[in-house]
N, C-alpha and C positions, 0 to 999 in steps of 0.2 A: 550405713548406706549413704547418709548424707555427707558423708567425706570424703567416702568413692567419688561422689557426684564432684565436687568440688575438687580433686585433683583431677581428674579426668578432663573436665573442660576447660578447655583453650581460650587463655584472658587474651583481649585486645583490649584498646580503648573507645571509646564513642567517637565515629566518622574515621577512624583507621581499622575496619572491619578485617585490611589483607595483612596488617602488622599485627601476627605473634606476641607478645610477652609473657617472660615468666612468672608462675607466684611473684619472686622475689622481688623483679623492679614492679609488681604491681602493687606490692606491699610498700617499697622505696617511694614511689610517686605520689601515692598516698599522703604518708609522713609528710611531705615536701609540700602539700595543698597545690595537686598538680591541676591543672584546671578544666579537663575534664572527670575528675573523678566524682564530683556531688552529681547524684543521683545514678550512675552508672551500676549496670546490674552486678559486675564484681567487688563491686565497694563494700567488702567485708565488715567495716570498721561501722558503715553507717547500718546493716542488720542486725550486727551484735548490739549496739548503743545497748546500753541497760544492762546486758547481762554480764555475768564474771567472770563467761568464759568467752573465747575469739579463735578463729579461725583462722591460721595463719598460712603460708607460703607451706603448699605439699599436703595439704587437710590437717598438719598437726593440730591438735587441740591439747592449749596450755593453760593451768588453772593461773590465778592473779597472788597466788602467794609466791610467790620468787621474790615481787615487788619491794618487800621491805629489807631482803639482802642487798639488791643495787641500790637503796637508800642509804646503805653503811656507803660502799665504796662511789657511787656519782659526786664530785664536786663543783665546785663553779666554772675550773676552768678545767678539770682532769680528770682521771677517773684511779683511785687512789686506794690500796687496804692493806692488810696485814695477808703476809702469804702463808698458809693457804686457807685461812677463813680468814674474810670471806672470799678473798680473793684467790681464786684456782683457777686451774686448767678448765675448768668446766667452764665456767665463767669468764673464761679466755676467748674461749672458743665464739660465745652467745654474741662477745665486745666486737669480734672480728666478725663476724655476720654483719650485726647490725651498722659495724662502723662502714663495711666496704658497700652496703646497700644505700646507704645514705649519702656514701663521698660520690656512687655513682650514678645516682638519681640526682644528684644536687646540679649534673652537665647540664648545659644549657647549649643550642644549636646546633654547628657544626663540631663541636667539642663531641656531642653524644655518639656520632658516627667517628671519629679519630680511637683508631686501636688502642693511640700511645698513650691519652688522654685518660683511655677505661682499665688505670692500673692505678695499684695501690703500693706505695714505699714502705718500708715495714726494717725498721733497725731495734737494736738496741744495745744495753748497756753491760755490764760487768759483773751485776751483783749477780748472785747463786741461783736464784728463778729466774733470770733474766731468760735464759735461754729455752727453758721448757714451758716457759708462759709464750716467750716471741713465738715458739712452735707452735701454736693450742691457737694463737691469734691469728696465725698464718694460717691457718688448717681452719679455719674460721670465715676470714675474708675469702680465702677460694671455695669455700661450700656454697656461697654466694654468686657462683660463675664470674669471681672478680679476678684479675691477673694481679700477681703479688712479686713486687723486684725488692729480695733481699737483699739487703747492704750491709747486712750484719754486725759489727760492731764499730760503734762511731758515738762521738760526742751529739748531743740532742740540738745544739743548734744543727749540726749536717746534716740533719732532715730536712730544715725548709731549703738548703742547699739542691741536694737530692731530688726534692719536691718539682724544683724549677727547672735542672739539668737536665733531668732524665724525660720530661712531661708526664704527668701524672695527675689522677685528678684527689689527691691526698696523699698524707701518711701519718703513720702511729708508731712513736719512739714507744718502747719499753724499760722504763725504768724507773728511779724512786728518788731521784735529786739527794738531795743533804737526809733525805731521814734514814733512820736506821733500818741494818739488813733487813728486817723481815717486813719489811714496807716492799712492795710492789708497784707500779703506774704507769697507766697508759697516759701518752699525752698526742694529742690530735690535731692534725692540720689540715687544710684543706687544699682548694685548689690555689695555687701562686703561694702557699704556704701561710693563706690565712689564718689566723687562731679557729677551733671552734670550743669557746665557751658552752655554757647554761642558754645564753641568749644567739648561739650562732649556728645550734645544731646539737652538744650534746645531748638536747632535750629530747631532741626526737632519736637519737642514736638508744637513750636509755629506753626510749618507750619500745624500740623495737628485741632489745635484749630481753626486754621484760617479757614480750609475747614471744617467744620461741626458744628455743632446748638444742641441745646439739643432736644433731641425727642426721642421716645418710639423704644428704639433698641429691641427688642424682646429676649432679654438675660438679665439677673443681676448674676453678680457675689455673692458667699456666703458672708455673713457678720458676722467677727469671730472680739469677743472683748475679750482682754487679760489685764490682773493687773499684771505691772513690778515691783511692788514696792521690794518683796525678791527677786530674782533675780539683779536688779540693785544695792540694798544696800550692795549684794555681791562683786559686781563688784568692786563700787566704792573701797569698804571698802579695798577689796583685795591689793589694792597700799598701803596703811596708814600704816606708820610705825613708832610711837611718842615714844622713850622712856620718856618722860618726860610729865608733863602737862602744857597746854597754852591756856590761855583766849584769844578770840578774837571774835572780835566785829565784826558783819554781818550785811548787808545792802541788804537787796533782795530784793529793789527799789518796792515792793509790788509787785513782777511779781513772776514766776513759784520756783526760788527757796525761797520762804517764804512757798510752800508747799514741796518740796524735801529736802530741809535741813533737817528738826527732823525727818524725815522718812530714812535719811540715815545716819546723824551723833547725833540722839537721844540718842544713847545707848554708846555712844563713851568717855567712863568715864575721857580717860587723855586731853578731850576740853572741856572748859566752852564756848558757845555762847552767846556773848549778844547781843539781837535780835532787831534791826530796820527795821521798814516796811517791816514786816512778815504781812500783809494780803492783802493775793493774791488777785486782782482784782481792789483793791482800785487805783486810778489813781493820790494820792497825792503823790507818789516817785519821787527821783529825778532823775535827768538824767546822769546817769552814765559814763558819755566821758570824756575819757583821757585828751580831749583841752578845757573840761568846768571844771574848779576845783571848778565852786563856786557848783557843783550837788553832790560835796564828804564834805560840811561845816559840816555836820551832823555829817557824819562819825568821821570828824576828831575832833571832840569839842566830842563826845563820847569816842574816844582811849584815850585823858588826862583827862576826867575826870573820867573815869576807873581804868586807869593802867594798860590797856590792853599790852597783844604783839604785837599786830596784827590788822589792818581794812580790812576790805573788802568785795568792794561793786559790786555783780553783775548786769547783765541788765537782763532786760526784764523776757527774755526766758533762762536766765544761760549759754549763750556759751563763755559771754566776765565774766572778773574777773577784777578790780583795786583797786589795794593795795596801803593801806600808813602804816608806819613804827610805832612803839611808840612813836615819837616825832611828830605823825600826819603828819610829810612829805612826800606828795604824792609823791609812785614810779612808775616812769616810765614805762611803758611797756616791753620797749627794754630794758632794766636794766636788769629791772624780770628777758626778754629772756635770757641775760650773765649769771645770776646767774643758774637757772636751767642749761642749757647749760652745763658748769661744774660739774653739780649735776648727769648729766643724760653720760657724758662722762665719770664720774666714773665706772661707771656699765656697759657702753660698751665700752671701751675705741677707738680711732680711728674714729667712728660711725660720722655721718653726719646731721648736723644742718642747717634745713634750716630757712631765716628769711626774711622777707619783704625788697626794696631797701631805705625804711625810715626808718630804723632803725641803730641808733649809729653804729661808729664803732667799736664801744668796744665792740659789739656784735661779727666779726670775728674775732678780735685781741683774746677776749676772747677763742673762738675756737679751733684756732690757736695750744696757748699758749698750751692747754688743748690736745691739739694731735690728733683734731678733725677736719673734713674737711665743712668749711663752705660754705652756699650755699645762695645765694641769688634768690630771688622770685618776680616776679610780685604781687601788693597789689591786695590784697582780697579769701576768701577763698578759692573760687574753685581753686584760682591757685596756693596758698600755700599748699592746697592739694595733687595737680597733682603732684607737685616738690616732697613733701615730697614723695610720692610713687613712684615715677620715680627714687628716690633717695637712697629710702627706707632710711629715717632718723628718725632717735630712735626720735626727739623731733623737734619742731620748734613756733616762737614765730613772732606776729605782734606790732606794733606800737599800735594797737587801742583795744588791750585789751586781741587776739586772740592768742589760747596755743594748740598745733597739738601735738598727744603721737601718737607714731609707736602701742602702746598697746590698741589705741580705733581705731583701723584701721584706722590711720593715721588722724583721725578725732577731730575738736577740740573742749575742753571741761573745763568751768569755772571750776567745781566742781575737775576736777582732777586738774586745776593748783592747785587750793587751797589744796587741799592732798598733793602735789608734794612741794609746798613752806612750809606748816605743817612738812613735813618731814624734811628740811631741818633747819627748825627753831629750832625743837626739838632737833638734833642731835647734835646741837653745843651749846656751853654755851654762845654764845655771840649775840646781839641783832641785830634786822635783819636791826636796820640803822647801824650795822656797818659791816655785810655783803654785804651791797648794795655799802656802801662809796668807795671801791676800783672803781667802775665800773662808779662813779659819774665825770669822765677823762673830758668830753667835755662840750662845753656850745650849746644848741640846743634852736632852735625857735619855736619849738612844730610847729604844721600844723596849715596854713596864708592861708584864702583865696582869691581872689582875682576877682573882676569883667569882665570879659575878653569875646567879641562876636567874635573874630577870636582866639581861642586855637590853633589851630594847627599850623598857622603863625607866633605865638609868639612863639610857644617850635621849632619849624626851626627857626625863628632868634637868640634863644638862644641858641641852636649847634652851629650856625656860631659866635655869638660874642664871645663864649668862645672856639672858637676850639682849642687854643691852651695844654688845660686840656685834660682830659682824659674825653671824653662826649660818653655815648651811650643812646638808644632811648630803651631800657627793655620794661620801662612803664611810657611814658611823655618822658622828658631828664631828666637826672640823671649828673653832672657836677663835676670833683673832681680834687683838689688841694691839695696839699701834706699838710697843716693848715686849709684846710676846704674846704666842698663841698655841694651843695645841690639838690635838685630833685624837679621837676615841671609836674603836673600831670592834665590830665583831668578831670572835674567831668563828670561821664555818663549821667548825667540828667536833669543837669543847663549848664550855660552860666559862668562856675567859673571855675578858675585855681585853683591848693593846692599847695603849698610850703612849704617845709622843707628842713631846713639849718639847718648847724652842724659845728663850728668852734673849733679849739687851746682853744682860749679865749673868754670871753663874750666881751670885744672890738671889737675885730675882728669880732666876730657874731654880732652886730649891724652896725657896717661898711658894709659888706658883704650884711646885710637884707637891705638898704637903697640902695645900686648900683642896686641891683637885682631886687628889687620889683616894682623898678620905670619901668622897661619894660613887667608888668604884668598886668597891669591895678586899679581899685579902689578899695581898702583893705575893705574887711569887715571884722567889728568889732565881735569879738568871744562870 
């Protein structure tokens, strides 16, 4: 009876008696600490307090053990598993509810009346689930009475593209970056193509998945599909500025850009591409990560036997980029970041770079120098993001492959690094290993994992053995000495440390990796 009662009556809020709402944005408003909701007689959340069970959107009653399945797959910035335990369709469907109740309770204003605004972007990627999970999401987000505009397959930066073009108040890529097939992942953005982290809204996104089940909401949102392809080639194109011509050798690890590439740089007379692992879906590419070079052997046995300018090999879904030079010498991440860095401080001079705390420091030195005020970040996107926009920085670059423009709404994007490093190669007459050479200053240990069942007890005893440095806790400890300094980091997921050291000299960086590591635990091998 009591759940009769409870779908039966008709939610408003306090002092809008003549305005309607559903369960569901009563549930959304909620979440959000809308502020009429403390004390208000539909305030579900503040009756239940205490008990294990809640009353959700439509009288369902959901017991609390679901809870410790979305604690496998919720991460800090994504929402991330093994398909299909624990991640399924079922659980497709719960992510799509709660994501599209959250992206469209989060409007504020004139926004919450705007049709175009109360839609949700919804792509994805290549691998095998890709497409019966995007369904199960999409069938999710419109049980919600949310409008969903499919754009179906597209690299993961064309989402916050998508996000911005079309007006929208989010969107949720489907897919699994660099890990392997049977990895699944939603990745979420907001309105203007915000991150939403742990700290931006995942939190409340998992709280609401956690209270509700897939079942016949008595609404579906419209279902609007759109083809980015002119539009995007505009985009991209619109950065590209080559006066010269340059061959260069592509690796699109057989994932999204082996179909974006010729549809965006087809027509692009002063590039020649020469094309590996251009077909999308195939699952024999390599693994594109900065700390495995042997996933770039290809690449780089194709630039000498070419003649190429240039290599470079994306992942997956096209958000990361790594390049090796003409003599096939894999560059750096953080390198690239200095090099751009420079490139992009020309154009606005003064302007603000942000970068990952594993990143050289020839990255702020470079800055610096450049008249540019550099910014350091917490690793990973959402929070390279947040920085970047908090900061509002024309550019910013990670360690592990990731390239942020103030011009994709601070969002980052493979395909524009490679524009951006294209431009600069063109511009000059001189070859990009000896553009890169100035910035090759330090000797680095690239990222060391290490076995560890107490993390947080080892990153406090390594503030105190080295207090005497300049030690702060950002993200892990991070420890710095005027000849060299390193950083020690949590994994979200395992029982592993990460390490990354930067010294003067490569002496010193093996000295330095050998005091240090011995208080980390058992190295795994790369």
């Amino acid at each position: 009876m009591a759940e009769t009662a409870v779908r039966q009556r008709t939610r408003y809020c306090p002092g809008e008696e003549q305005i309607a709402i559903s369960d569901a944005i009563c549930f959304g408003r909620r979440r959000v600490n809308y502020p009429q909701c403390p004390g208000c007689q539909f305030n579900d959340d503040e009756k239940a307090a205490g008990e294990r069970q809640r009353v959700i959107a439509h009288g369902l009653v959901v017991q609390e053990r679901c809870a410790p399945m979305l604690d496998d797959v919720f991460r800090a910035c994504d929402i991330r598993g093994v398909y299909p335990e624990p991640l399924n369709e079922d659980l497709a469907w719960r992510i799509g509810f709660a994501a599209g109740t959250f992206l469209k309770s989060a409007l504020r204003g004139m926004d919450r009346s705007d049709i175009e605004m109360n839609r949700v972007v919804i792509g994805r990627d290549l691998r095998k689930s890709s497409r019966q999970m995007a369904a199960a999401l999409i069938e999710g987000v419109r049980a919600g009475g949310v409008t969903v505009i499919d754009v179906g397959l597209i690299d993961t930066p064309q989402l916050y593209f998508a996000v911005n073009h079309l007006k929208s108040c989010g969107g949720i890529q489907t897919t699994a970056t660099r890990n392997s097939a049977e990895y699944i992942e939603f990745k979420i953005c907001g309105r203007g193509g915000r991150p939403i982290g742990t700290e931006t809204g995942l939190h409340d996104i998992r709280a609401i998945a956690t209270n509700t089940s897939r079942h016949d909401t008595r609404q579906e949102g419209e279902l609007q599909q759109v083809d980015l392809a002119d539009a995007y080639r505009r985009f991209v194109l619109g950065f590209l500025d080559m006066p010269k011509h340059l061959k260069v050798v592509v690796d699109a690890s057989n994932g999204v850009a082996g179909r974006w590439l010729p549809i965006v740089f087809g027509q692009v007379e002063e590039l020649t591409i020469d094309a590996l692992n251009f077909e999308p879906g195939s699952e024999s590419g390599p693994d594109p990560d900065p700390f495995v070079p042997a996933g770039l052997q290809r690449l780089r046995e194709r630039v000498l036997e070419t003649g190429a300018d240039l290599g470079v090999c994306f992942d997956g879904d096209a958000d990361r980029c790594i390049l090796v030079d003409e003599k096939a010498e894999i560059i750096a991440c953080d390198l690239l970041t200095a090099l751009l860095a420079g490139y992009f401080l020309k154009k606005k001079p003064g302007a603000t770079i942000v970068h990952d705390l594993r990143s050289s420091r020839i990255v702020s030195e470079t800055v610096l120098r450049a008249g540019g005020t550099p910014q350091r970040s917490r690793v990973g996107p959402a929070f390279m993001k947040k920085m970047a926009v908090e900061r509002q920085a024309v550019f910013g670059g990670e360690l592990s492959g990731h390239y942020y423009f103030q011009d994709n709404w601070y969002g980052d994007s493979g395909l524009l690094a490679f524009v951006h490093t294209l431009n600069v190669l063109s511009q000059s007459d001189r070859p990009i290993s000896n553009l890169i050479a100035p910035y090759r200053k330090y000797a680095a240990s690239g990222e060391r994992s290490f076995i560890n069942e107490d993390k947080d007890a080892t990153i406090e005893q390594l503030g105190r053995l080295y207090e005497t440095a300049k030690v702060d806790f950002l993200d892990g400890v991070t420890v710095q000495h005027p000849e060299w300094w390193f950083n020690v980091r949590k994994s979200s997921t395992e029982p592993l440390l990460r390490l990354n050291l930067e010294a003067n000299t490569p002496e010193l960086l093996n000295q330095k990796l050998a005091e240090v590591a011995q208080h980390l635990g058992q190295a795994v091998d790369p």
